[in-house]
C-alpha positions in Angstrom: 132.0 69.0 53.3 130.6 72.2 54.7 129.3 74.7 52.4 128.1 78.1 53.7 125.2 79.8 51.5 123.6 83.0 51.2 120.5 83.3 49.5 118.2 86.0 48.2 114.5 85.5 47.0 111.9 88.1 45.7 108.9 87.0 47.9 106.9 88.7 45.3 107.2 86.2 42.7 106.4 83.1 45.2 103.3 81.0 43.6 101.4 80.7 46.5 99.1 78.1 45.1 102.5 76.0 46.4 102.5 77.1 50.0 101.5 74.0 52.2 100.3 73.6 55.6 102.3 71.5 58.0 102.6 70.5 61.9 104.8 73.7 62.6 103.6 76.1 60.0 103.1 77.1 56.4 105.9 75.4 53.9 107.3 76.0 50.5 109.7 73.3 48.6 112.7 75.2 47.1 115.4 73.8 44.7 118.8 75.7 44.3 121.2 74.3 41.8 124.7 75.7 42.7 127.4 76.0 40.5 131.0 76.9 42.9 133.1 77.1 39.8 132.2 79.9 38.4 130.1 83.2 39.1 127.4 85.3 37.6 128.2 89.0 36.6 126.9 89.9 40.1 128.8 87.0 41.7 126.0 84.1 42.3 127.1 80.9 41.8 123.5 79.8 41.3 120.1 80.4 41.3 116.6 79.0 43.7 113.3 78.2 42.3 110.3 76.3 43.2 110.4 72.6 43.5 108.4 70.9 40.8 106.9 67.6 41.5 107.7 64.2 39.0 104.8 65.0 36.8 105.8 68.9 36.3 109.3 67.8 35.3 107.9 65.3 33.3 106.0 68.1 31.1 108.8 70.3 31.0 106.9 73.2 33.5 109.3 75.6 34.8 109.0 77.9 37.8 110.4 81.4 38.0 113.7 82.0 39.8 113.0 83.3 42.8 116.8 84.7 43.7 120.2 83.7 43.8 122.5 81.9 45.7 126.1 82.4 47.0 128.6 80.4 48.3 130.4 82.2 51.0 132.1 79.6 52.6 133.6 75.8 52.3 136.0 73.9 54.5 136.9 72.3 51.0 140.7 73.4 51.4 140.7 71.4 54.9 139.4 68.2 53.6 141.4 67.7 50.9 143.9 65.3 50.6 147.9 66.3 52.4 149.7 67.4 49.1 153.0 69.1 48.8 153.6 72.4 50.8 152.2 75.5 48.6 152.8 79.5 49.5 150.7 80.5 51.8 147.8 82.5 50.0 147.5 86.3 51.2 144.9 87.1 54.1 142.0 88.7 53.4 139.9 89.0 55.8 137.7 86.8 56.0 136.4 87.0 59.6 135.4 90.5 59.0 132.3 89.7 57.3 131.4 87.4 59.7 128.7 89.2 61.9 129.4 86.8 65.2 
């Protein structure tokens, strides 16, 4: 399944004791957890943060949310299984908030 996301962080509240050198640049792990059934009062279905290693789990250490995330898109409806013929749902536009 393709899922299209848009997220949002506050770079401000990155740790960045957890910024790590690599062959191509300077790297952060990030964990989203994404809910697509229901929304936030802002309309997020979820939320990123810092990754945590075993250990950090382990001692129940949290990270601060850093932003949100938002599903925008899902090809869902086109992989699902042939059921019977439904009305078809009214257009809304959805290709206008592409920006290609």
């Amino acid at each position: 399944m393709k899922i299209g996301l848009s997220v949002k962080i506050d770079v401000t509240k990155i740790d960045k004791k957890r910024l790590y050198a690599g062959k191509k640049g300077t790297y952060l792990d990030l964990t989203t957890f994404i809910n697509t059934d229901e929304t936030n009062e802002y309309g997020d279905h979820g939320f990123i943060s810092q990754s945590l290693d075993k250990e950090e789990r382990d001692q129940g250490l949290q990270t601060p949310i850093l932003g949100n995330v938002k599903v925008f898109y899902t090809d869902q409806d086109q992989q699902a299984p042939q059921q019977a013929p439904q009305q078809a749902p009214q257009q809304d536009n959805f290709d206008d908030d592409i920006p290609f």
